[in-house]
C-alpha positions in Angstrom: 8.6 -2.8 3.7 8.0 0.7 4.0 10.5 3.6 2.7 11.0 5.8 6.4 13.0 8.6 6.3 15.8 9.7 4.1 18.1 7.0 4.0 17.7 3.1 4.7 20.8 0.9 4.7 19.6 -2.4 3.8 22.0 -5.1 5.4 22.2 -7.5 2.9 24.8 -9.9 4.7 25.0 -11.3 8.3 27.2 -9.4 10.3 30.8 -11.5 10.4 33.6 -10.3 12.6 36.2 -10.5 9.9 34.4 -9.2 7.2 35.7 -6.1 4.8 34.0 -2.8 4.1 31.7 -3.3 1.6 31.2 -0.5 -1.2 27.8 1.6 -0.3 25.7 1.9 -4.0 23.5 4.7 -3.0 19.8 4.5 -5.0 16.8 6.7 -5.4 13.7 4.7 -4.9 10.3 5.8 -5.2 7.7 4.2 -2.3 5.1 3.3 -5.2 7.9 1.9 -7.5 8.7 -1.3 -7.9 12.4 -1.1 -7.6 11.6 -1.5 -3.5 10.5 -4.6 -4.5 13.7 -6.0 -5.9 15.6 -4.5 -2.8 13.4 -6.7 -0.4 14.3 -9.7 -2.0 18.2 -8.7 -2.2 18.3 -8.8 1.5 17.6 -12.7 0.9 20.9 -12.9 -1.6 24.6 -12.8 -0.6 26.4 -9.7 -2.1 29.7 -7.6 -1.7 27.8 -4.5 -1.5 25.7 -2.8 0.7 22.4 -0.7 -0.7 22.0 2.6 0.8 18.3 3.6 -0.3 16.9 7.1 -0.6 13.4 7.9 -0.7 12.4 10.2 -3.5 9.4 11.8 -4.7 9.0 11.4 -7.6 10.9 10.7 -11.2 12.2 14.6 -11.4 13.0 14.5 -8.1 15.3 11.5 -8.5 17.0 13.0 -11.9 17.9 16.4 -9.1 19.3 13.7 -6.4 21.4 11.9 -9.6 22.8 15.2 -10.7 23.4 16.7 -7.4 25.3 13.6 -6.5 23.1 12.4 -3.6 22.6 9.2 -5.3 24.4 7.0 -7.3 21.5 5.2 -9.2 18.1 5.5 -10.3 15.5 4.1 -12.4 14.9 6.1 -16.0 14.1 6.1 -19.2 17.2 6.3 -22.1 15.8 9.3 -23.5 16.8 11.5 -20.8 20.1 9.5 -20.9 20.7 10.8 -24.6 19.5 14.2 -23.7 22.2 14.3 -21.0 24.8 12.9 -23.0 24.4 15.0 -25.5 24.4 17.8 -23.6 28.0 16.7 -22.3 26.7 14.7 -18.8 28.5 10.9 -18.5 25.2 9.3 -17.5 24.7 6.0 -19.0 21.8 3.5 -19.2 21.7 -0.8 -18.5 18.4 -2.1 -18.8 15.5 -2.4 -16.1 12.2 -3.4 -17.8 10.4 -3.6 -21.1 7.4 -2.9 -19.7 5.8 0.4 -20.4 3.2 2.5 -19.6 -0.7 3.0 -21.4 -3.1 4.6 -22.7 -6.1 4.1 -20.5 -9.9 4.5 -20.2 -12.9 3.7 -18.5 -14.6 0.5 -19.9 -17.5 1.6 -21.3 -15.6 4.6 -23.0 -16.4 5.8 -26.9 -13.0 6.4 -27.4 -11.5 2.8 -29.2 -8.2 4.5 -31.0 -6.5 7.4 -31.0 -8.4 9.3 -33.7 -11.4 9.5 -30.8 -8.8 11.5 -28.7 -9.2 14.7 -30.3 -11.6 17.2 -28.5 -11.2 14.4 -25.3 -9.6 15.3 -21.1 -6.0 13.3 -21.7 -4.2 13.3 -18.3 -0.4 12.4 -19.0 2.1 11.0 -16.3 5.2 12.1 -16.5 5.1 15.5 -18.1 5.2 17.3 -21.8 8.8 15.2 -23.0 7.6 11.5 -21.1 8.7 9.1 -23.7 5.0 7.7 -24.4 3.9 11.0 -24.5 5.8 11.8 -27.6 5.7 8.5 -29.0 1.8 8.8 -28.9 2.5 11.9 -30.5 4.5 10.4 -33.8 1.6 8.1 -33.9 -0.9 10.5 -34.1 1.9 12.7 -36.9 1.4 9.6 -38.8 -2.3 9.4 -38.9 -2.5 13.0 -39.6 -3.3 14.2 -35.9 -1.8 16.9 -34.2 -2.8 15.6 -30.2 -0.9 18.3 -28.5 -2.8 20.8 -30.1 -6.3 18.8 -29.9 -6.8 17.7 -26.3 -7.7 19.0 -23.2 -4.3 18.2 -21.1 -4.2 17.7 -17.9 -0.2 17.2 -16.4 0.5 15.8 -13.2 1.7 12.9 -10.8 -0.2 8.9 -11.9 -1.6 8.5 -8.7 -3.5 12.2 -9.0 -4.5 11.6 -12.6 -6.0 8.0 -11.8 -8.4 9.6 -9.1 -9.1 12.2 -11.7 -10.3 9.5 -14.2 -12.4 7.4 -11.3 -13.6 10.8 -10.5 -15.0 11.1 -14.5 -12.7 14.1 -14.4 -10.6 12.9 -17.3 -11.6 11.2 -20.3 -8.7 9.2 -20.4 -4.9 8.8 -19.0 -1.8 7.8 -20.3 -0.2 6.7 -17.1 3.1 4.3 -15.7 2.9 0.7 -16.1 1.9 -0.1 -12.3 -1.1 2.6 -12.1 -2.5 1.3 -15.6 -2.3 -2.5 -14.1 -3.9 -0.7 -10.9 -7.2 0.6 -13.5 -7.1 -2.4 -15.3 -7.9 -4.3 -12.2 -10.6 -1.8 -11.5 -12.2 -2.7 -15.1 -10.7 -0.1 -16.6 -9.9 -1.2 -20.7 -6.0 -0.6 -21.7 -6.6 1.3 -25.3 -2.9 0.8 -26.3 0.6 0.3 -24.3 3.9 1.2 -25.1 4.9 -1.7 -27.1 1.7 -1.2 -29.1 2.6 2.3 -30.1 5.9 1.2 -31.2 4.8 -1.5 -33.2 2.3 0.6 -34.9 5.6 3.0 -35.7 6.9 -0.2 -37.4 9.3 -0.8 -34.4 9.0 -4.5 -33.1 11.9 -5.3 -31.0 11.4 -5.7 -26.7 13.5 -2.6 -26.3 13.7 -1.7 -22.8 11.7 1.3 -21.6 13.4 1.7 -18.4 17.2 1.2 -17.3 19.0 2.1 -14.1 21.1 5.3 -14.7 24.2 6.0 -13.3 27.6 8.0 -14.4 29.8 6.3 -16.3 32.3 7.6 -14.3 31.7 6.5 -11.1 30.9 3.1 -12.6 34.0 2.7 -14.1 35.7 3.5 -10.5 33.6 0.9 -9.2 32.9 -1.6 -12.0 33.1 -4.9 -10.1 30.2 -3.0 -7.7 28.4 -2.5 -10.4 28.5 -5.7 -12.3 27.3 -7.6 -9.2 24.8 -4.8 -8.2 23.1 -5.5 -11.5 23.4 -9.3 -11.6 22.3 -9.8 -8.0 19.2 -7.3 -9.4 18.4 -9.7 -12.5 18.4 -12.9 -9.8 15.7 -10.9 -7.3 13.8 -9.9 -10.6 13.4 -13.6 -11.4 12.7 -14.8 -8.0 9.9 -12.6 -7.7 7.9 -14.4 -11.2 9.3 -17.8 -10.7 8.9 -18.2 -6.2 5.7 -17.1 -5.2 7.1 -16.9 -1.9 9.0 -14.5 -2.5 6.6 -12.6 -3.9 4.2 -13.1 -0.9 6.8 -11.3 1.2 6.5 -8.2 -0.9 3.1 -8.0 -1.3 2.9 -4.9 1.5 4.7 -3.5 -1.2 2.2 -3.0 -3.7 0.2 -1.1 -1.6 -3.3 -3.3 -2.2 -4.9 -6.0 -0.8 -7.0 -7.1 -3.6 -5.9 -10.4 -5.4 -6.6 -9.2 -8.5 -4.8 -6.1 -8.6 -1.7 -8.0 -6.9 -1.7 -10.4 -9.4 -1.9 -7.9 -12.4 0.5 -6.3 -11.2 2.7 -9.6 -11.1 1.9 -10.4 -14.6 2.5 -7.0 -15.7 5.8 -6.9 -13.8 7.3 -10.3 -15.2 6.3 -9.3 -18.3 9.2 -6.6 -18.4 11.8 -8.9 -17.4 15.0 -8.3 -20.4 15.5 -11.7 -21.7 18.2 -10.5 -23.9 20.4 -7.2 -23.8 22.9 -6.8 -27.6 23.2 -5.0 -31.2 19.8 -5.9 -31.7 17.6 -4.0 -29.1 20.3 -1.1 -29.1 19.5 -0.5 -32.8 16.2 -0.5 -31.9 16.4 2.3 -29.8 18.9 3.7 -32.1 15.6 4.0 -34.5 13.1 5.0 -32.2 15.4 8.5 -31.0 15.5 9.0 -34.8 12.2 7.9 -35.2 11.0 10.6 -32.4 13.7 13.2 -33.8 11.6 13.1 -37.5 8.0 12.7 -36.2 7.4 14.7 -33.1 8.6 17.7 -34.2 10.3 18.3 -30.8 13.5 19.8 -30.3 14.6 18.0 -27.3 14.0 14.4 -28.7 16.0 12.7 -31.7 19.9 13.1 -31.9 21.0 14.1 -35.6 24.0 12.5 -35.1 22.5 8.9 -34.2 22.8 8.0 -30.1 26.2 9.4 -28.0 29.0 7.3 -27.3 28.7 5.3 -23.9 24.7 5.8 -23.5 24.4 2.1 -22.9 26.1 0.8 -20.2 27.9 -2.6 -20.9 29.3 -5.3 -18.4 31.8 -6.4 -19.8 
């Protein structure tokens, strides 16, 4: 399936004569992201609502289309959730995926930690506040490394920086989930993920990286909408890992025809799936804002005051 134009209504009932107005749930999807994957396989499920799809750019450009009030959902991390919120914005946050991005070089690289990094071409996805960015940051605080100050940085779009590294441009990238499952494919070596960083911080727990973000507000004027946007979600999230047909019919998706990226990119994916959503994994992130707040030194990370009221989104 391929994202044409600005907005795609995806039909995701058979037409019936006597059936109601369904509510619209307008989302921001990103062609290289995997949430069109999900989509295609909702069409297969019977739901009350219909999914009105906009195309966007690129992770900034879907925060603009959230705040503007083009869309009503995207895919995000929670820091910029706690950012908002503190800053007086009703977003709120209900998990996506636990998978997260890496650190990535080429395989016969010198660097095998983060103390080589210093002096090295590190290409980050995502931007000077991306939540790896910063944690990879706190790491290197703790090892007595200042990275910001001691790398060559190169900012820009995944896609861009992984050419840059093929092109021995970079020395190394720390890139989304999908693109590092792209290198690694390619023979690429995955120096340290997410989760890795994290438990080197001393933080254990499958938090989730990414969520869907909405406003609070208009969830709570839609809530039923909502609950059975998300559940239907969590069903097409598991059909894709557990019915390889259905994830035959979104292989265009991926944008590759070679087996071994497509099934990376499978394992990676059902890797993220949130087995369990509670107290526990919302502490966790509850320590990793602090955690950012006393390590990186940043002033738009860490909330003094622990996490705002009504970051997470709950169902019920």
């Amino acid at each position: 399936m391929k994202i044409n134009g600005l907005l795609i209504v995806l039909s995701l009932l058979p037409s019936l004569a006597f059936a109601t107005e369904k509510t619209p749930v307008r989302i921001g999807v990103q062609a290289t992201g995997t949430v069109a994957w999900e989509l295609a396989v909702l069409q297969t499920l019977e739901t009350d609502f219909d999914v009105v799809v906009k195309e966007i750019a690129n992770p900034e450009a879907g925060k603009a289309a959230l705040q503007a009030g083009d869309v009503d959902m995207i895919v995000s991390d929670w820091l910029w959730v706690v950012r908002q919120r503190a800053s007086g914005a009703d977003y709120t946050f209900y998990p996506y995926s636990s998978t997260s991005g890496a650190l990535v070089v080429p395989k016969d690289s010198p660097i095998r930690s983060i103390k080589d990094l210093p002096g090295k071409r590190l290409g980050i996805a995502g931007g000077e506040w991306d939540k790896n960015w910063l944690l990879l940051q706190a790491l290197g605080k703790q090892q007595h490394l200042d990275l910001n100050a001691s790398v060559e940085k190169t900012l820009g779009a995944p896609g861009l920086l992984s050419e840059k590294l093929r092109q021995n441009r970079l020395d190394a990238v720390l890139t989304y989930w999908h693109f590092a499952a792209r290198l690694e494919a390619e023979g690429y070596r995955q120096l340290i993920d997410g989760k890795g960083i994290l438990k080197e911080l001393g933080i254990s727990e499958n938090e989730p990286t990414l969520g869907y973000v909405f406003k609070e507000s208009w969830a709570l004027a839609h809530k039923p909408t909502v609950k059975h946007f998300l559940t239907a979600n969590l069903q097409a999230k598991k059909q894709l890992c557990v019915s390889d047909a259905a994830w035959k019919n979104v292989l265009p998706l991926t944008q590759t025809d070679d087996p071994a990226t497509q099934a990376n990119l499978r394992q990676h994916y059902c890797a993220g799936n949130i087995s369990h959503w509670g107290d526990h994994e919302r502490q966790a992130i509850t320590r990793i804002d602090a955690l950012l707040g006393a390590l990186s030194g940043h002033p738009h990370t860490g909330s003094p005051e622990g996490l705002p009221s009504g970051t997470f989104w709950t169902m019920d």
